[in-house]
C-alpha positions as CSV (number, residue, x, y, z in Angstrom):
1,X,10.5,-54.2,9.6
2,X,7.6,-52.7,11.8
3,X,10.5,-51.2,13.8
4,X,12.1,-49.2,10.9
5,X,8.5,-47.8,9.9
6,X,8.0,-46.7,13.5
7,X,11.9,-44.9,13.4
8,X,11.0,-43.7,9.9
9,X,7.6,-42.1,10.8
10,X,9.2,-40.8,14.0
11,X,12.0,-39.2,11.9
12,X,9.7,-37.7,9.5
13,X,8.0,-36.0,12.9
14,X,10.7,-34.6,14.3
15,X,11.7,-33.1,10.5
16,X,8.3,-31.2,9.9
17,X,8.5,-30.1,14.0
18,X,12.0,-28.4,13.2
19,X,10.8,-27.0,9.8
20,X,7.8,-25.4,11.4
21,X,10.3,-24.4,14.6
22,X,12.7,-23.3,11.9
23,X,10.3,-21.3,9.9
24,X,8.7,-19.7,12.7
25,X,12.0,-18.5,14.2
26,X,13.0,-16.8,11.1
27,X,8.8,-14.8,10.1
28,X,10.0,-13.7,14.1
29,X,13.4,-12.6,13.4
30,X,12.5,-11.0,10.1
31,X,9.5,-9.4,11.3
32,X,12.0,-8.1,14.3
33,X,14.2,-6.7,11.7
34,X,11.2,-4.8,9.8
35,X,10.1,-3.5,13.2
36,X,13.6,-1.7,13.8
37,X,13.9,-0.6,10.3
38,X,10.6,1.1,10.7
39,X,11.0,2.8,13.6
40,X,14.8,3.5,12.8
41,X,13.5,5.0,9.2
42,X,10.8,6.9,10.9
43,X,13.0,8.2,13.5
44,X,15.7,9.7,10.9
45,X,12.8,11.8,9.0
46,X,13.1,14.3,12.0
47,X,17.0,14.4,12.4
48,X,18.4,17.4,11.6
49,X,19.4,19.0,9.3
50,X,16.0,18.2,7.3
51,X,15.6,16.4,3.9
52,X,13.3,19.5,2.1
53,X,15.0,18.7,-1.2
54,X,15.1,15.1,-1.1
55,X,11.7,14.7,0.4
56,X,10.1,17.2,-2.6
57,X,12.0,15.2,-4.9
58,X,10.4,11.3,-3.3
59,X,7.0,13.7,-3.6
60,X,7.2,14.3,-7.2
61,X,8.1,11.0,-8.1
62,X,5.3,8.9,-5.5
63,X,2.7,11.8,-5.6
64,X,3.0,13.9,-9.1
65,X,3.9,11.1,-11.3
66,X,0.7,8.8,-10.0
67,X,-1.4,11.4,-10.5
68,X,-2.6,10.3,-14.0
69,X,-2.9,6.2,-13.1
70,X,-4.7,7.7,-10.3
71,X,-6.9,9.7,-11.9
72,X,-7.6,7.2,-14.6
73,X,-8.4,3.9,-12.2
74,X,-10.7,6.4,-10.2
75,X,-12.9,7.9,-12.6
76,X,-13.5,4.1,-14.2
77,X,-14.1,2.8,-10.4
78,X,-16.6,5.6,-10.1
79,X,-18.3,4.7,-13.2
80,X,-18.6,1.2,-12.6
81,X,-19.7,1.8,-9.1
82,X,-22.6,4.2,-10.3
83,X,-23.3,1.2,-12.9
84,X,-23.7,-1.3,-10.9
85,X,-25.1,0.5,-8.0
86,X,-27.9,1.7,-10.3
87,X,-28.8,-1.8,-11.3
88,X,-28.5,-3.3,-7.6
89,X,-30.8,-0.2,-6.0
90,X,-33.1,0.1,-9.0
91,X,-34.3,-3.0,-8.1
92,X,-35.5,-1.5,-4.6
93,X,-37.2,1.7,-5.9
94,X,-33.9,3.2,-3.9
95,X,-31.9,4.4,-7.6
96,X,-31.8,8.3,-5.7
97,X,-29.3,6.4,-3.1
98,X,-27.1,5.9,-5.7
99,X,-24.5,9.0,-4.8
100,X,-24.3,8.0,-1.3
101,X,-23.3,4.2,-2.0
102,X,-20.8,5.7,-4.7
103,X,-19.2,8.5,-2.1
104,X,-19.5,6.1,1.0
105,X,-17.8,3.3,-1.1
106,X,-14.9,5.3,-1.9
107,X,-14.3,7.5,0.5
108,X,-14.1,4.4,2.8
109,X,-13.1,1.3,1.1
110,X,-12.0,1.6,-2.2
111,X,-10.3,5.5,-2.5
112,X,-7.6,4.2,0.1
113,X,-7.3,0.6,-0.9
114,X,-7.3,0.9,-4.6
115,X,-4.6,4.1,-4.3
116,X,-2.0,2.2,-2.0
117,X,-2.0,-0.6,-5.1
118,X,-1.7,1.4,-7.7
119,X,1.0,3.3,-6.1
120,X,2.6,0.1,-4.9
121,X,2.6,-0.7,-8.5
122,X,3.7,2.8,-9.8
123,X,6.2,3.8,-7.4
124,X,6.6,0.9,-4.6
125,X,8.1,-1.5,-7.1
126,X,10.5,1.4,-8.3
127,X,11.6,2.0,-5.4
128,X,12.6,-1.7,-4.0
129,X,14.1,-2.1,-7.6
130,X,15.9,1.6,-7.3
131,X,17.8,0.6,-3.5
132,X,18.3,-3.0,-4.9
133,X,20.6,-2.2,-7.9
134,X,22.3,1.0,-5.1
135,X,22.8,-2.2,-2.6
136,X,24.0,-4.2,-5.5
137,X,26.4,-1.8,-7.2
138,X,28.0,-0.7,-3.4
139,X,26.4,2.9,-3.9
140,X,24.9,2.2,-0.6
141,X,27.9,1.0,1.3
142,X,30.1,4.0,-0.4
143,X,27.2,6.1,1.4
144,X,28.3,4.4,4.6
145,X,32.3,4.8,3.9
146,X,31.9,8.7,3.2
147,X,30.2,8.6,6.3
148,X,26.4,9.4,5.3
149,X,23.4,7.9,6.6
150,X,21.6,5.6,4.0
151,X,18.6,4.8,6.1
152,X,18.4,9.0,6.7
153,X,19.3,9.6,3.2
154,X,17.4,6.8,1.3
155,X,14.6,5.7,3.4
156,X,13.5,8.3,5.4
157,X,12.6,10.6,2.7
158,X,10.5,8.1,0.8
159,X,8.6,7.3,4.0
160,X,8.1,11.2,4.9
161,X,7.0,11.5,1.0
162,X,4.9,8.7,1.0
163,X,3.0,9.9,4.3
164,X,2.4,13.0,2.9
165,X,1.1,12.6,-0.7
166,X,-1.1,8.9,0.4
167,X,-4.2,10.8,1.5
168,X,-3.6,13.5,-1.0
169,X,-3.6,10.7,-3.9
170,X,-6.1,9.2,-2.0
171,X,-8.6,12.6,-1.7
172,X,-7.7,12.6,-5.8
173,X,-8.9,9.1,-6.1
174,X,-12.3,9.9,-4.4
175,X,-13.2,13.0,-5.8
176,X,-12.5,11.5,-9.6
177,X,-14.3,8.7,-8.9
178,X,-17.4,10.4,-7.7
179,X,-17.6,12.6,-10.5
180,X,-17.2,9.4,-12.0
181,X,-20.6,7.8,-10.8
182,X,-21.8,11.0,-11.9
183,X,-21.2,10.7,-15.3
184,X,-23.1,6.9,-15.5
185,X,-26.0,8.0,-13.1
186,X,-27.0,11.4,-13.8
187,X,-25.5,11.2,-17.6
188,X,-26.1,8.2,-18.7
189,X,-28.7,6.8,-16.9
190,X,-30.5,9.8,-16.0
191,X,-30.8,10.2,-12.2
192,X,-31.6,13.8,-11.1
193,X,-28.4,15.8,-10.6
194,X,-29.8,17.6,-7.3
195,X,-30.7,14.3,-5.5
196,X,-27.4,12.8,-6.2
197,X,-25.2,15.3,-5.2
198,X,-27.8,15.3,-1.7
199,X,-27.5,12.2,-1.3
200,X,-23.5,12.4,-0.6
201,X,-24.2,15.7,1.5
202,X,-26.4,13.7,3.9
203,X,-24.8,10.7,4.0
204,X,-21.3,11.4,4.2
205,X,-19.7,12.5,7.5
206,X,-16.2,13.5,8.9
207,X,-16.0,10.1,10.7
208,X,-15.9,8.6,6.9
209,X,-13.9,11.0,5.4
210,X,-11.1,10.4,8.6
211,X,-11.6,6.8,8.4
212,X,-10.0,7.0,4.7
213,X,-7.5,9.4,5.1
214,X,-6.4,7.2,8.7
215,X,-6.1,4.0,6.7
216,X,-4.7,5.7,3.6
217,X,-1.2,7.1,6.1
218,X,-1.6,3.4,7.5
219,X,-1.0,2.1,4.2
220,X,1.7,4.6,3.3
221,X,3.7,3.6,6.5
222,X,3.2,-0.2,5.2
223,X,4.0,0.1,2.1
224,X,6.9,2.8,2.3
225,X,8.7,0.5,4.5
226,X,8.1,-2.8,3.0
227,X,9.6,-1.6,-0.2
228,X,12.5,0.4,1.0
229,X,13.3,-2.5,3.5
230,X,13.0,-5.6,0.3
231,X,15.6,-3.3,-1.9
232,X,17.9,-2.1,1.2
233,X,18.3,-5.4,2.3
234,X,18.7,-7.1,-1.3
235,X,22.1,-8.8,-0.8
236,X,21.1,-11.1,2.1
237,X,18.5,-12.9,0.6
238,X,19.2,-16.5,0.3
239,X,17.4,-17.3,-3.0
240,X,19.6,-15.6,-5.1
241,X,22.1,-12.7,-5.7
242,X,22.8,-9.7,-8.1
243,X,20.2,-9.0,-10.9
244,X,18.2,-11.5,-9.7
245,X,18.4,-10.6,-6.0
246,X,16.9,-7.5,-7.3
247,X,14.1,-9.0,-9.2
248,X,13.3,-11.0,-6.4
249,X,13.1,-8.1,-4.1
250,X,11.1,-5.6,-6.5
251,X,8.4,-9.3,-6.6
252,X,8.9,-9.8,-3.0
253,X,8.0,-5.9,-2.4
254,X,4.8,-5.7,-4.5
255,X,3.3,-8.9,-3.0
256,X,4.0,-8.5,0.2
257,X,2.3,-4.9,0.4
258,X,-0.4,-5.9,-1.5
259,X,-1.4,-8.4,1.1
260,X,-0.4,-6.4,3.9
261,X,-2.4,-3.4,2.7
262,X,-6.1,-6.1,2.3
263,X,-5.0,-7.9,6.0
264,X,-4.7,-4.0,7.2
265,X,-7.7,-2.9,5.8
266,X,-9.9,-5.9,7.0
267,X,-8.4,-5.1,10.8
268,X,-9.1,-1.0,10.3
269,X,-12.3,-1.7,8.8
270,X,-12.9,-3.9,12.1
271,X,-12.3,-2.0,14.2
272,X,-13.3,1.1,13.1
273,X,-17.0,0.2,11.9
């Protein structure tokens, strides 16, 4: 008896050594395979001949079409910002700092974060959904039988778009939400106009206003390829196939860039402070 405890327990062992070998060996291989997708994607946006019409068209859907989500999130981040600041510095006798913790708290932290989810949301799980049902449907392989690129005519675009209209959306987001903690300091709560519009003049510098726009094309490259990559590669996941391959993806897509865009932030933040 104490013999077939000691074979189980050393069974049991061995199983949980080659699930965490096992699982290890495929977070490597996948993260291989995101690597050379990336770089492969990223490659493809400069092959010529150029993709001006598809990349205007990836624009108008990541970029014009977010603008009102954008727009909307900002100016209510804003407002609670200036609420909350108000209450937290009033407290000090510091209420005329209020503009500068509102601008610096955007323009570094919150503009770029809160703009790659909402886009993820918008447009990121659109798009993971969008190349699921075209890998489903064999769009994507007809692509490959009429001999056209689908990584340069699919991905590449989306990633060039989402590059280019990130810190744009981003820019949007802190502006709006500025005027935002306008409208509950000076408005509401009566905080003299002058002081906190100088306030953000002599506290905000380039290095800030870089530091955003840096981690805002970090966060475009992330998410861009994360959710191109979940609906490109749709048909070989393992927990299921077809619509709900697709589902899985478009969830898989979202989460995964969410967390990817907080772990990149903390690192940026890190190192850039």
């Amino acid at each position: 008896m104490p013999d077939n405890t000691a074979n189980q327990g050393s069974h049991g062992v061995l199983a949980g050594i080659n699930w965490l070998g096992r699982t290890t060996l495929n977070i490597i291989g996948e993260l291989g395979a995101i690597g050379i997708f990336f770089f492969y994607g990223l490659a493809m946006i400069f092959s010529l001949p150029f993709q001006f019409r598809k990349i205007v068209q990836q624009i108008y859907f990541i970029g014009v079409k977010s603008f009102l989500i954008i727009s909307l999130i900002g100016l209510f981040t804003g407002m609670v910002l200036g609420l909350q600041g108000y209450y937290t510095l009033v407290k000090f006798g510091s209420e005329g700092m209020l503009g500068a913790a509102v601008a610096l708290s955007l323009i570094r932290e919150l503009g770029p974060v809160l703009t790659a989810l909402m886009v993820i949301g918008r447009a990121g799980s659109s798009i993971a959904a969008e190349l699921g049902i075209m890998r489903i449907s064999e769009q994507i392989d007809a692509l490959d039988t009429m001999d056209i690129n689908p990584m340069r005519y699919l991905v590449s675009p989306r990633m060039a778009a989402s590059v280019i209209v990130f810190p744009m959306l981003t820019a949007l987001f802190d502006v709006i939400g500025i005027l935002g903690g306008y409208l509950t300091g000076v408005v509401l709560l009566g905080i003299n106009s002058g002081i906190y519009f100088n306030r953000i003049y002599d506290s905000v510098v380039m290095r800030d206003i870089s530091e955003g726009f840096l981690k805002s094309l970090c966060f475009a490259l992330i998410v861009s390829t994360i959710c191109c990559y979940q609906g490109y590669f749709t048909h070989m996941r393992r927990e299921g196939f077809g619509a709900r391959g697709v589902s899985l993806a478009t969830t898989s897509a979202v989460v995964i860039s969410c967390v990817l865009v907080l772990v990149i932030d903390y690192i940026l933040t890190s190192f850039l402070l």
